[in-house]
Structure formats: C-alpha cells, structure tokens
PyMOL Python script that loads the backbone (N, CA, C, O; Angstrom):
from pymol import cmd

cmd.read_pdbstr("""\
ATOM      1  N   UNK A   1      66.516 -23.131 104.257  1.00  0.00           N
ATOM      2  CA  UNK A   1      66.033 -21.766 104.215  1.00  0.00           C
ATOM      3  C   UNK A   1      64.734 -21.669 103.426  1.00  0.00           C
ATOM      4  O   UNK A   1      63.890 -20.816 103.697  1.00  0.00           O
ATOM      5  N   UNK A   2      64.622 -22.356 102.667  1.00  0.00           N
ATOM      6  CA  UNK A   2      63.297 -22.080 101.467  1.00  0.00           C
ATOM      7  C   UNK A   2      62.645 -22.936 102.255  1.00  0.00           C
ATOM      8  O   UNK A   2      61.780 -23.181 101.414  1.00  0.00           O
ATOM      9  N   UNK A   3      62.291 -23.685 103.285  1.00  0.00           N
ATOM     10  CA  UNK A   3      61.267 -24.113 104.246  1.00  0.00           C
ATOM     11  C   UNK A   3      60.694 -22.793 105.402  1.00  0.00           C
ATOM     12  O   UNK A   3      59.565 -22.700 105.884  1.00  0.00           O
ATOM     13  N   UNK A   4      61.465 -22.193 105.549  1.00  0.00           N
ATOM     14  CA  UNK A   4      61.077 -21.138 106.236  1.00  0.00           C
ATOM     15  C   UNK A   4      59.979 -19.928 105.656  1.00  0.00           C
ATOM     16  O   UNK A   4      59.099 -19.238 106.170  1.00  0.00           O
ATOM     17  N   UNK A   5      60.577 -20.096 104.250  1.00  0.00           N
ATOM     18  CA  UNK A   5      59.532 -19.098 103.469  1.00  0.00           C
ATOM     19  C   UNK A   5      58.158 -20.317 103.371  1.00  0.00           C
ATOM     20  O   UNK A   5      57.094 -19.847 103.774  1.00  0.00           O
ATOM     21  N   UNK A   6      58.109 -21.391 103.018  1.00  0.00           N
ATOM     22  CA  UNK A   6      57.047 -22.187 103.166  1.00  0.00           C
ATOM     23  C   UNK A   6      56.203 -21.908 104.265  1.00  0.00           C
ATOM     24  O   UNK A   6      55.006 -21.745 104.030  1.00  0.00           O
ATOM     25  N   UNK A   7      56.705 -21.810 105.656  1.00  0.00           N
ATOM     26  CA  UNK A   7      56.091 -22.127 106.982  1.00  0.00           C
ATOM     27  C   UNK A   7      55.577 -20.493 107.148  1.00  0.00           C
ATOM     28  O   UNK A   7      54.416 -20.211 107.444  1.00  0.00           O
ATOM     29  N   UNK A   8      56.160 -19.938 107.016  1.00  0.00           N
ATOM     30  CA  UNK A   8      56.018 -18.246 106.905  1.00  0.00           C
ATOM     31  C   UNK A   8      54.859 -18.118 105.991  1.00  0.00           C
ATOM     32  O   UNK A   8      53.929 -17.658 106.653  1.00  0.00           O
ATOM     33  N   UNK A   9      54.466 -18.343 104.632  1.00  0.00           N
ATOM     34  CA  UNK A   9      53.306 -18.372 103.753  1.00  0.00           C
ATOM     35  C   UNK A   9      52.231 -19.059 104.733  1.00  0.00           C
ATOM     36  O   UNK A   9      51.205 -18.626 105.258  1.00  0.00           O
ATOM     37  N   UNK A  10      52.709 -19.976 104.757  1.00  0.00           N
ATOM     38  CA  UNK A  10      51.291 -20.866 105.375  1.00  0.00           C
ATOM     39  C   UNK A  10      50.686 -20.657 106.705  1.00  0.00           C
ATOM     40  O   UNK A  10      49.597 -21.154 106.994  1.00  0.00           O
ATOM     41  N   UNK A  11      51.442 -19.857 107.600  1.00  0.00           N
ATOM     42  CA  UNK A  11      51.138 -18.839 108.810  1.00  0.00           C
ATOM     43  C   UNK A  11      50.201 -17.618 108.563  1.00  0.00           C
ATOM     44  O   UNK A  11      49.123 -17.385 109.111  1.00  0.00           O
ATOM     45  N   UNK A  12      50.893 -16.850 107.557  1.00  0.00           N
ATOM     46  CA  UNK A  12      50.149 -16.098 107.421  1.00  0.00           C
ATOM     47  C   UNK A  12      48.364 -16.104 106.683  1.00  0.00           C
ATOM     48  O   UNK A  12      47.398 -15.364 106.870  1.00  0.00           O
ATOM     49  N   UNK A  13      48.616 -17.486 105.694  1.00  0.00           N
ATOM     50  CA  UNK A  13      47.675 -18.470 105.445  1.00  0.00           C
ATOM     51  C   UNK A  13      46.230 -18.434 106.106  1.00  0.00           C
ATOM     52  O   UNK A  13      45.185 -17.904 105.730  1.00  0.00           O
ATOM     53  N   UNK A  14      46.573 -19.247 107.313  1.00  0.00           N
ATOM     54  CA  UNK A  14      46.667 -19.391 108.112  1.00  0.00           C
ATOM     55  C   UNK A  14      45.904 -18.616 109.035  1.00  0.00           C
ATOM     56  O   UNK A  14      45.140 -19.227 109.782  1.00  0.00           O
ATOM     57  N   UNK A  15      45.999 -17.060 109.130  1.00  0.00           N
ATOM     58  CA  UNK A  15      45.966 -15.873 109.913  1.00  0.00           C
ATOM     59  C   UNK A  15      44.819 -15.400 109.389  1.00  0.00           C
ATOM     60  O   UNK A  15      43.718 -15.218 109.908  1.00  0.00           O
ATOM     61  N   UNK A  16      45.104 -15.273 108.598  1.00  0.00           N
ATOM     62  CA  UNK A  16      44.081 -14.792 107.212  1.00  0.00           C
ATOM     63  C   UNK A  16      42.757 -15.653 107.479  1.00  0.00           C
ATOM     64  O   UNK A  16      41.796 -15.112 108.027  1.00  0.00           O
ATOM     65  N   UNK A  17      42.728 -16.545 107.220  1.00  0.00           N
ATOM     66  CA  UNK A  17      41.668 -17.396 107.109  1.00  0.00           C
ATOM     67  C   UNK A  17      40.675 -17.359 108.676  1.00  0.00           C
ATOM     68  O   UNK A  17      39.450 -17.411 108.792  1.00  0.00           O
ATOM     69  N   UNK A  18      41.653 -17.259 109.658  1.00  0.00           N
ATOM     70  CA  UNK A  18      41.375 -16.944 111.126  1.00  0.00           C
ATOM     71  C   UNK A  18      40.786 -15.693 111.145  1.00  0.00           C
ATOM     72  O   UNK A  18      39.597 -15.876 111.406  1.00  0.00           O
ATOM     73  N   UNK A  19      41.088 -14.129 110.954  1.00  0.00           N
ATOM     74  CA  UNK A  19      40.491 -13.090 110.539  1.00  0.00           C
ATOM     75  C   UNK A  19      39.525 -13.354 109.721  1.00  0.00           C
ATOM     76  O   UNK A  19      38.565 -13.314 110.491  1.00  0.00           O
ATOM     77  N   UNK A  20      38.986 -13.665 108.405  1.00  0.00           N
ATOM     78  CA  UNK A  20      38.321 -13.701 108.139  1.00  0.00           C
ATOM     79  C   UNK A  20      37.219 -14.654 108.572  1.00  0.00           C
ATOM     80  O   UNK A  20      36.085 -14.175 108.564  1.00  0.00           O
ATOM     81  N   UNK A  21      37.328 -15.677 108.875  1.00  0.00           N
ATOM     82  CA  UNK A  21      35.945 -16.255 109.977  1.00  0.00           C
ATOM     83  C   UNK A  21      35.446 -15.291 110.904  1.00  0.00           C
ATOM     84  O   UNK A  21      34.222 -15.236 111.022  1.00  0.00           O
ATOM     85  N   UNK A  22      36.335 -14.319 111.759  1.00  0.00           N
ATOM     86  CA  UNK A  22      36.317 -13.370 112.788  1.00  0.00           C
ATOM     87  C   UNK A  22      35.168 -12.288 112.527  1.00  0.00           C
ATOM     88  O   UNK A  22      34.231 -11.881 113.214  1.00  0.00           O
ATOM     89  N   UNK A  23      35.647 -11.989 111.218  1.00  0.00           N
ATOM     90  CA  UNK A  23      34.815 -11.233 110.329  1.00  0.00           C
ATOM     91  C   UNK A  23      33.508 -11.765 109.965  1.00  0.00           C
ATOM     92  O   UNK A  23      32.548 -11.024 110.181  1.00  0.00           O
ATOM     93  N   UNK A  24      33.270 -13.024 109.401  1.00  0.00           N
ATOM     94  CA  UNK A  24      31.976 -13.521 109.306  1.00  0.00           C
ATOM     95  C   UNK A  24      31.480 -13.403 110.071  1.00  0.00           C
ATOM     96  O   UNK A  24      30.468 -12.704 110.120  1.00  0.00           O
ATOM     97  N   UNK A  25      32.033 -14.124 111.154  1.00  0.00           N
ATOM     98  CA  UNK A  25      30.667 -14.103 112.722  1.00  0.00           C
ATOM     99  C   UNK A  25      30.637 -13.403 113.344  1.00  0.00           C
ATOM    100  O   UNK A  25      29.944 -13.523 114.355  1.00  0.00           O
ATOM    101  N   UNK A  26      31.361 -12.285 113.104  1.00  0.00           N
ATOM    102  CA  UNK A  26      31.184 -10.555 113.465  1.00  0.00           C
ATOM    103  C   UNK A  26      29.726  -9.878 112.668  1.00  0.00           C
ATOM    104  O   UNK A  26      28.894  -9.102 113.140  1.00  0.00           O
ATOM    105  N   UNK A  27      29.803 -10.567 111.152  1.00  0.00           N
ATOM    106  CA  UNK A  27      29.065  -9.854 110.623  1.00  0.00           C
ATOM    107  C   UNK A  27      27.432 -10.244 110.624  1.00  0.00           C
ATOM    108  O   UNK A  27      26.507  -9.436 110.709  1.00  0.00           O
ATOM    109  N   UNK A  28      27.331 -11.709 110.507  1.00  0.00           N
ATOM    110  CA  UNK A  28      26.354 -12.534 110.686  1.00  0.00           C
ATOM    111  C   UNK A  28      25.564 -12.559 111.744  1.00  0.00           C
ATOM    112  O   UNK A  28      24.449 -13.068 111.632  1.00  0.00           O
ATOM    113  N   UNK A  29      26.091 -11.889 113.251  1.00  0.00           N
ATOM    114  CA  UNK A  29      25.352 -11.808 114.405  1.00  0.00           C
ATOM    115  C   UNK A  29      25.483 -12.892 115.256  1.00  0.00           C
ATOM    116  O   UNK A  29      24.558 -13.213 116.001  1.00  0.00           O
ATOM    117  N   UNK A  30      27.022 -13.769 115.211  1.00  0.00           N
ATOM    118  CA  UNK A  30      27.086 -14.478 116.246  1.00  0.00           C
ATOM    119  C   UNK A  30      27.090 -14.756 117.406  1.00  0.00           C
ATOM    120  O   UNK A  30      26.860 -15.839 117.943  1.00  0.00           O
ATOM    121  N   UNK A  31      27.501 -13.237 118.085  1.00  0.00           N
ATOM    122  CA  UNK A  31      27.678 -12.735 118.736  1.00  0.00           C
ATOM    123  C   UNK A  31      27.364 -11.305 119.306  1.00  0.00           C
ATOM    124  O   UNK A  31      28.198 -10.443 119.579  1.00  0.00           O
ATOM    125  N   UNK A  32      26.080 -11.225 119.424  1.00  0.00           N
ATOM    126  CA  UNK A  32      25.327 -10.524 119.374  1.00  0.00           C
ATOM    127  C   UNK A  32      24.842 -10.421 120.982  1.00  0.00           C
ATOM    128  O   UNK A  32      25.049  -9.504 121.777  1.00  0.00           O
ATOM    129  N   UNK A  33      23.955 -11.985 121.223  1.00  0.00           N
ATOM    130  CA  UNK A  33      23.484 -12.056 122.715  1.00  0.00           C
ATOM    131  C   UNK A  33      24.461 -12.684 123.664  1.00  0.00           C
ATOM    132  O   UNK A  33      24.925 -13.766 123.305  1.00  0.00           O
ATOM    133  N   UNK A  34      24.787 -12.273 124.623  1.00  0.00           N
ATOM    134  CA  UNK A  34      26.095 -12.774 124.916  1.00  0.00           C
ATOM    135  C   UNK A  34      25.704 -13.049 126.627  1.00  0.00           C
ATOM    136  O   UNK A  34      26.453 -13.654 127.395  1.00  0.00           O
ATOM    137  N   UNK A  35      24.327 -12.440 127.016  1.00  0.00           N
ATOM    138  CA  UNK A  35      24.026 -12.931 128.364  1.00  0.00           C
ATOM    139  C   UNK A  35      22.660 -14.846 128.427  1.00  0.00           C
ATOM    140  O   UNK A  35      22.868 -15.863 129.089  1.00  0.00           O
ATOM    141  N   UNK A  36      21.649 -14.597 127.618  1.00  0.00           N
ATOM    142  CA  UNK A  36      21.276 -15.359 127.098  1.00  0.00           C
ATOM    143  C   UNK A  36      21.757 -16.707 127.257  1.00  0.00           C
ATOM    144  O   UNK A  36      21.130 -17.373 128.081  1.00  0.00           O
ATOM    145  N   UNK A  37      22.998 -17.438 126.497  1.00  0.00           N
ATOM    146  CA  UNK A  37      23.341 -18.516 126.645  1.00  0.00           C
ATOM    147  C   UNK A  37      23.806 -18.993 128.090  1.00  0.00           C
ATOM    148  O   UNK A  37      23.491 -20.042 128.654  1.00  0.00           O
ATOM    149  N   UNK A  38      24.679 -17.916 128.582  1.00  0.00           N
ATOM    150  CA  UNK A  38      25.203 -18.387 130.028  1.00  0.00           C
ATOM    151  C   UNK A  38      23.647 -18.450 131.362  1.00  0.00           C
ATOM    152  O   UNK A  38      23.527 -19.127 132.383  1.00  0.00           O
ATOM    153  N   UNK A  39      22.562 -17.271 130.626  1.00  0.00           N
ATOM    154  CA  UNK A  39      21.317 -18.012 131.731  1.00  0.00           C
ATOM    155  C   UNK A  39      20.751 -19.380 131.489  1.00  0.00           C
ATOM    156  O   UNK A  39      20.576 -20.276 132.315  1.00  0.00           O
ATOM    157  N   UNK A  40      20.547 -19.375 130.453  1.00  0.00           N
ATOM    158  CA  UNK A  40      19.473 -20.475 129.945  1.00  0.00           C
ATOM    159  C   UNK A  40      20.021 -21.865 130.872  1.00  0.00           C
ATOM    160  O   UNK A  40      19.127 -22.676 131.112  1.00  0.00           O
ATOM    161  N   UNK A  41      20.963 -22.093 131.237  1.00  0.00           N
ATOM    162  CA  UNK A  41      21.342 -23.623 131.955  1.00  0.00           C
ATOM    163  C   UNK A  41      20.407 -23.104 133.322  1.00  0.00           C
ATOM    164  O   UNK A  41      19.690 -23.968 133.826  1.00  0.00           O
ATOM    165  N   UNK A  42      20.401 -22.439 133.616  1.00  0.00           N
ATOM    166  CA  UNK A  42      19.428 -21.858 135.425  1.00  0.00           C
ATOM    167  C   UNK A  42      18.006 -22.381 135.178  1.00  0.00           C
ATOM    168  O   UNK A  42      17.349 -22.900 136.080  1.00  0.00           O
ATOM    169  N   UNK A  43      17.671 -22.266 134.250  1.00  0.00           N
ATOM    170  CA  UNK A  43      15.516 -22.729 133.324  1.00  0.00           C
ATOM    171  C   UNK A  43      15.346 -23.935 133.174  1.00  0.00           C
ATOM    172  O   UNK A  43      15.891 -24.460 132.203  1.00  0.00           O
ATOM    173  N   UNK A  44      14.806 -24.482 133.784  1.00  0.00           N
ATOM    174  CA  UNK A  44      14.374 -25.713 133.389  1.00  0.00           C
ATOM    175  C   UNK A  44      14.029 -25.964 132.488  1.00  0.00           C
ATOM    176  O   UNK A  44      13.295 -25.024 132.182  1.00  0.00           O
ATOM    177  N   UNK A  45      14.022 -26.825 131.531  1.00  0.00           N
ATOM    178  CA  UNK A  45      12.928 -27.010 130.250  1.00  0.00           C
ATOM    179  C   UNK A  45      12.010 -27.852 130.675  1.00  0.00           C
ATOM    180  O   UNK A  45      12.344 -28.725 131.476  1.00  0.00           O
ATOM    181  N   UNK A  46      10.513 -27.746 130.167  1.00  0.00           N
ATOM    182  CA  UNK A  46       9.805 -29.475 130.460  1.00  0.00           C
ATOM    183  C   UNK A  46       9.563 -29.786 128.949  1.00  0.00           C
ATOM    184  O   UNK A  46       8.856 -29.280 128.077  1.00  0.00           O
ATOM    185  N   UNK A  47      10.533 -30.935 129.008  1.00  0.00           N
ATOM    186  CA  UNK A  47      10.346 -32.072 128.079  1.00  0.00           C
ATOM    187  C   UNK A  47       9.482 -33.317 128.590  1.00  0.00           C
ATOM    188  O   UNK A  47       9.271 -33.893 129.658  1.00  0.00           O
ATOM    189  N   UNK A  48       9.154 -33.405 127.448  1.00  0.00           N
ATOM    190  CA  UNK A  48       8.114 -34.387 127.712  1.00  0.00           C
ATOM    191  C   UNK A  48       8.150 -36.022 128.089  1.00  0.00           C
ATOM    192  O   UNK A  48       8.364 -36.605 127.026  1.00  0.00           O
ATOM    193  N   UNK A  49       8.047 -36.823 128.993  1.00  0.00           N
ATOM    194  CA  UNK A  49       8.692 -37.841 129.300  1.00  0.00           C
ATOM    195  C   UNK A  49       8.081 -39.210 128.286  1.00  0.00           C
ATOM    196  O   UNK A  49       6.867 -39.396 128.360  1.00  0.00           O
ATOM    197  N   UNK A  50       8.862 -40.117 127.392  1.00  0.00           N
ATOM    198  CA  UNK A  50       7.959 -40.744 126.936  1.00  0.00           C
ATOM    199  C   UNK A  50       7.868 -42.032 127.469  1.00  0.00           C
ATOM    200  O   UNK A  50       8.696 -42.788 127.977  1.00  0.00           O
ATOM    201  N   UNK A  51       6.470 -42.123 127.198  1.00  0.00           N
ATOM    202  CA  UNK A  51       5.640 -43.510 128.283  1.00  0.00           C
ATOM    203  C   UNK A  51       6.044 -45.101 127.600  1.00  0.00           C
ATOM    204  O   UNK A  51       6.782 -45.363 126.651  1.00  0.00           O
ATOM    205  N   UNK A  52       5.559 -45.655 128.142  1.00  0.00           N
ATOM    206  CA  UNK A  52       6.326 -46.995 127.264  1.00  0.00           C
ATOM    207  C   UNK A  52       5.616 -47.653 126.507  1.00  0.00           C
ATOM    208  O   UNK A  52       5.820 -48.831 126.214  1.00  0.00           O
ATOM    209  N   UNK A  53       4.680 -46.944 126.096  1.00  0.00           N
ATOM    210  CA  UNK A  53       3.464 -47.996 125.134  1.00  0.00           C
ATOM    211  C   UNK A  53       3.448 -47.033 124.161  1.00  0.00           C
ATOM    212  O   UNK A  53       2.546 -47.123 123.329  1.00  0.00           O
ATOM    213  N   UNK A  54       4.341 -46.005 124.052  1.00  0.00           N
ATOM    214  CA  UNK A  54       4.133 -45.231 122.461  1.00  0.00           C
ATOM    215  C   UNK A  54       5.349 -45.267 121.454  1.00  0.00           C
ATOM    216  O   UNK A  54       5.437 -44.515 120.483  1.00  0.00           O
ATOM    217  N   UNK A  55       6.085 -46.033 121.729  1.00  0.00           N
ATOM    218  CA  UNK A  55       7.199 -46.299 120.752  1.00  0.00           C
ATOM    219  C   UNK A  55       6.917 -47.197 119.959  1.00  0.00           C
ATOM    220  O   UNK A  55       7.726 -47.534 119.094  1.00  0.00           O
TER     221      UNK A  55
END
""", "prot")
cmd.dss("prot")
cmd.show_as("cartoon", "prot")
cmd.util.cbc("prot")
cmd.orient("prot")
C-alpha cells in the first residue's frame, strides 16, 4: 500500500513538471508560427555546393 502513495506522488510529479514546460513554451513563443514550418519543406534552399580544391 505505501507503494501506491509513492507512484501516486511521482505521477503527479510528474504532471506538474509536464504543465509547467506547457507553460514555458506557451509563454516564450514556441508556438506562435504554426503555418511557416509545415511550408518551408515546399522552398528550395540554394546551398552552396563545395568544389574539391577548397577543403
């Protein structure tokens, strides 16, 4: 029985710690642009190709 109150603390632990990250990157603007990431794979980038005599 006193394992149950263990597993029960450390859940709620646990929960807590989960909410509060939730809260950070709520507050910080993690989630802010939310169309942005899913275009950007459609854009090509040009990177630059490197030649073999500059390494």
């Amino acid at each position: 029985m006193n394992i149950l109150y263990l597993l029960i603390g450390c859940s709620i632990l646990l929960a807590l710690g989960f909410l509060a990250a939730f809260f950070w990157a709520v507050n910080t603007g993690q989630n802010d642009d939310m169309e942005t990431p899913a275009m950007r794979i459609l854009f090509k980038e040009d990177v630059p190709e490197e030649k073999e005599g500059e390494r």
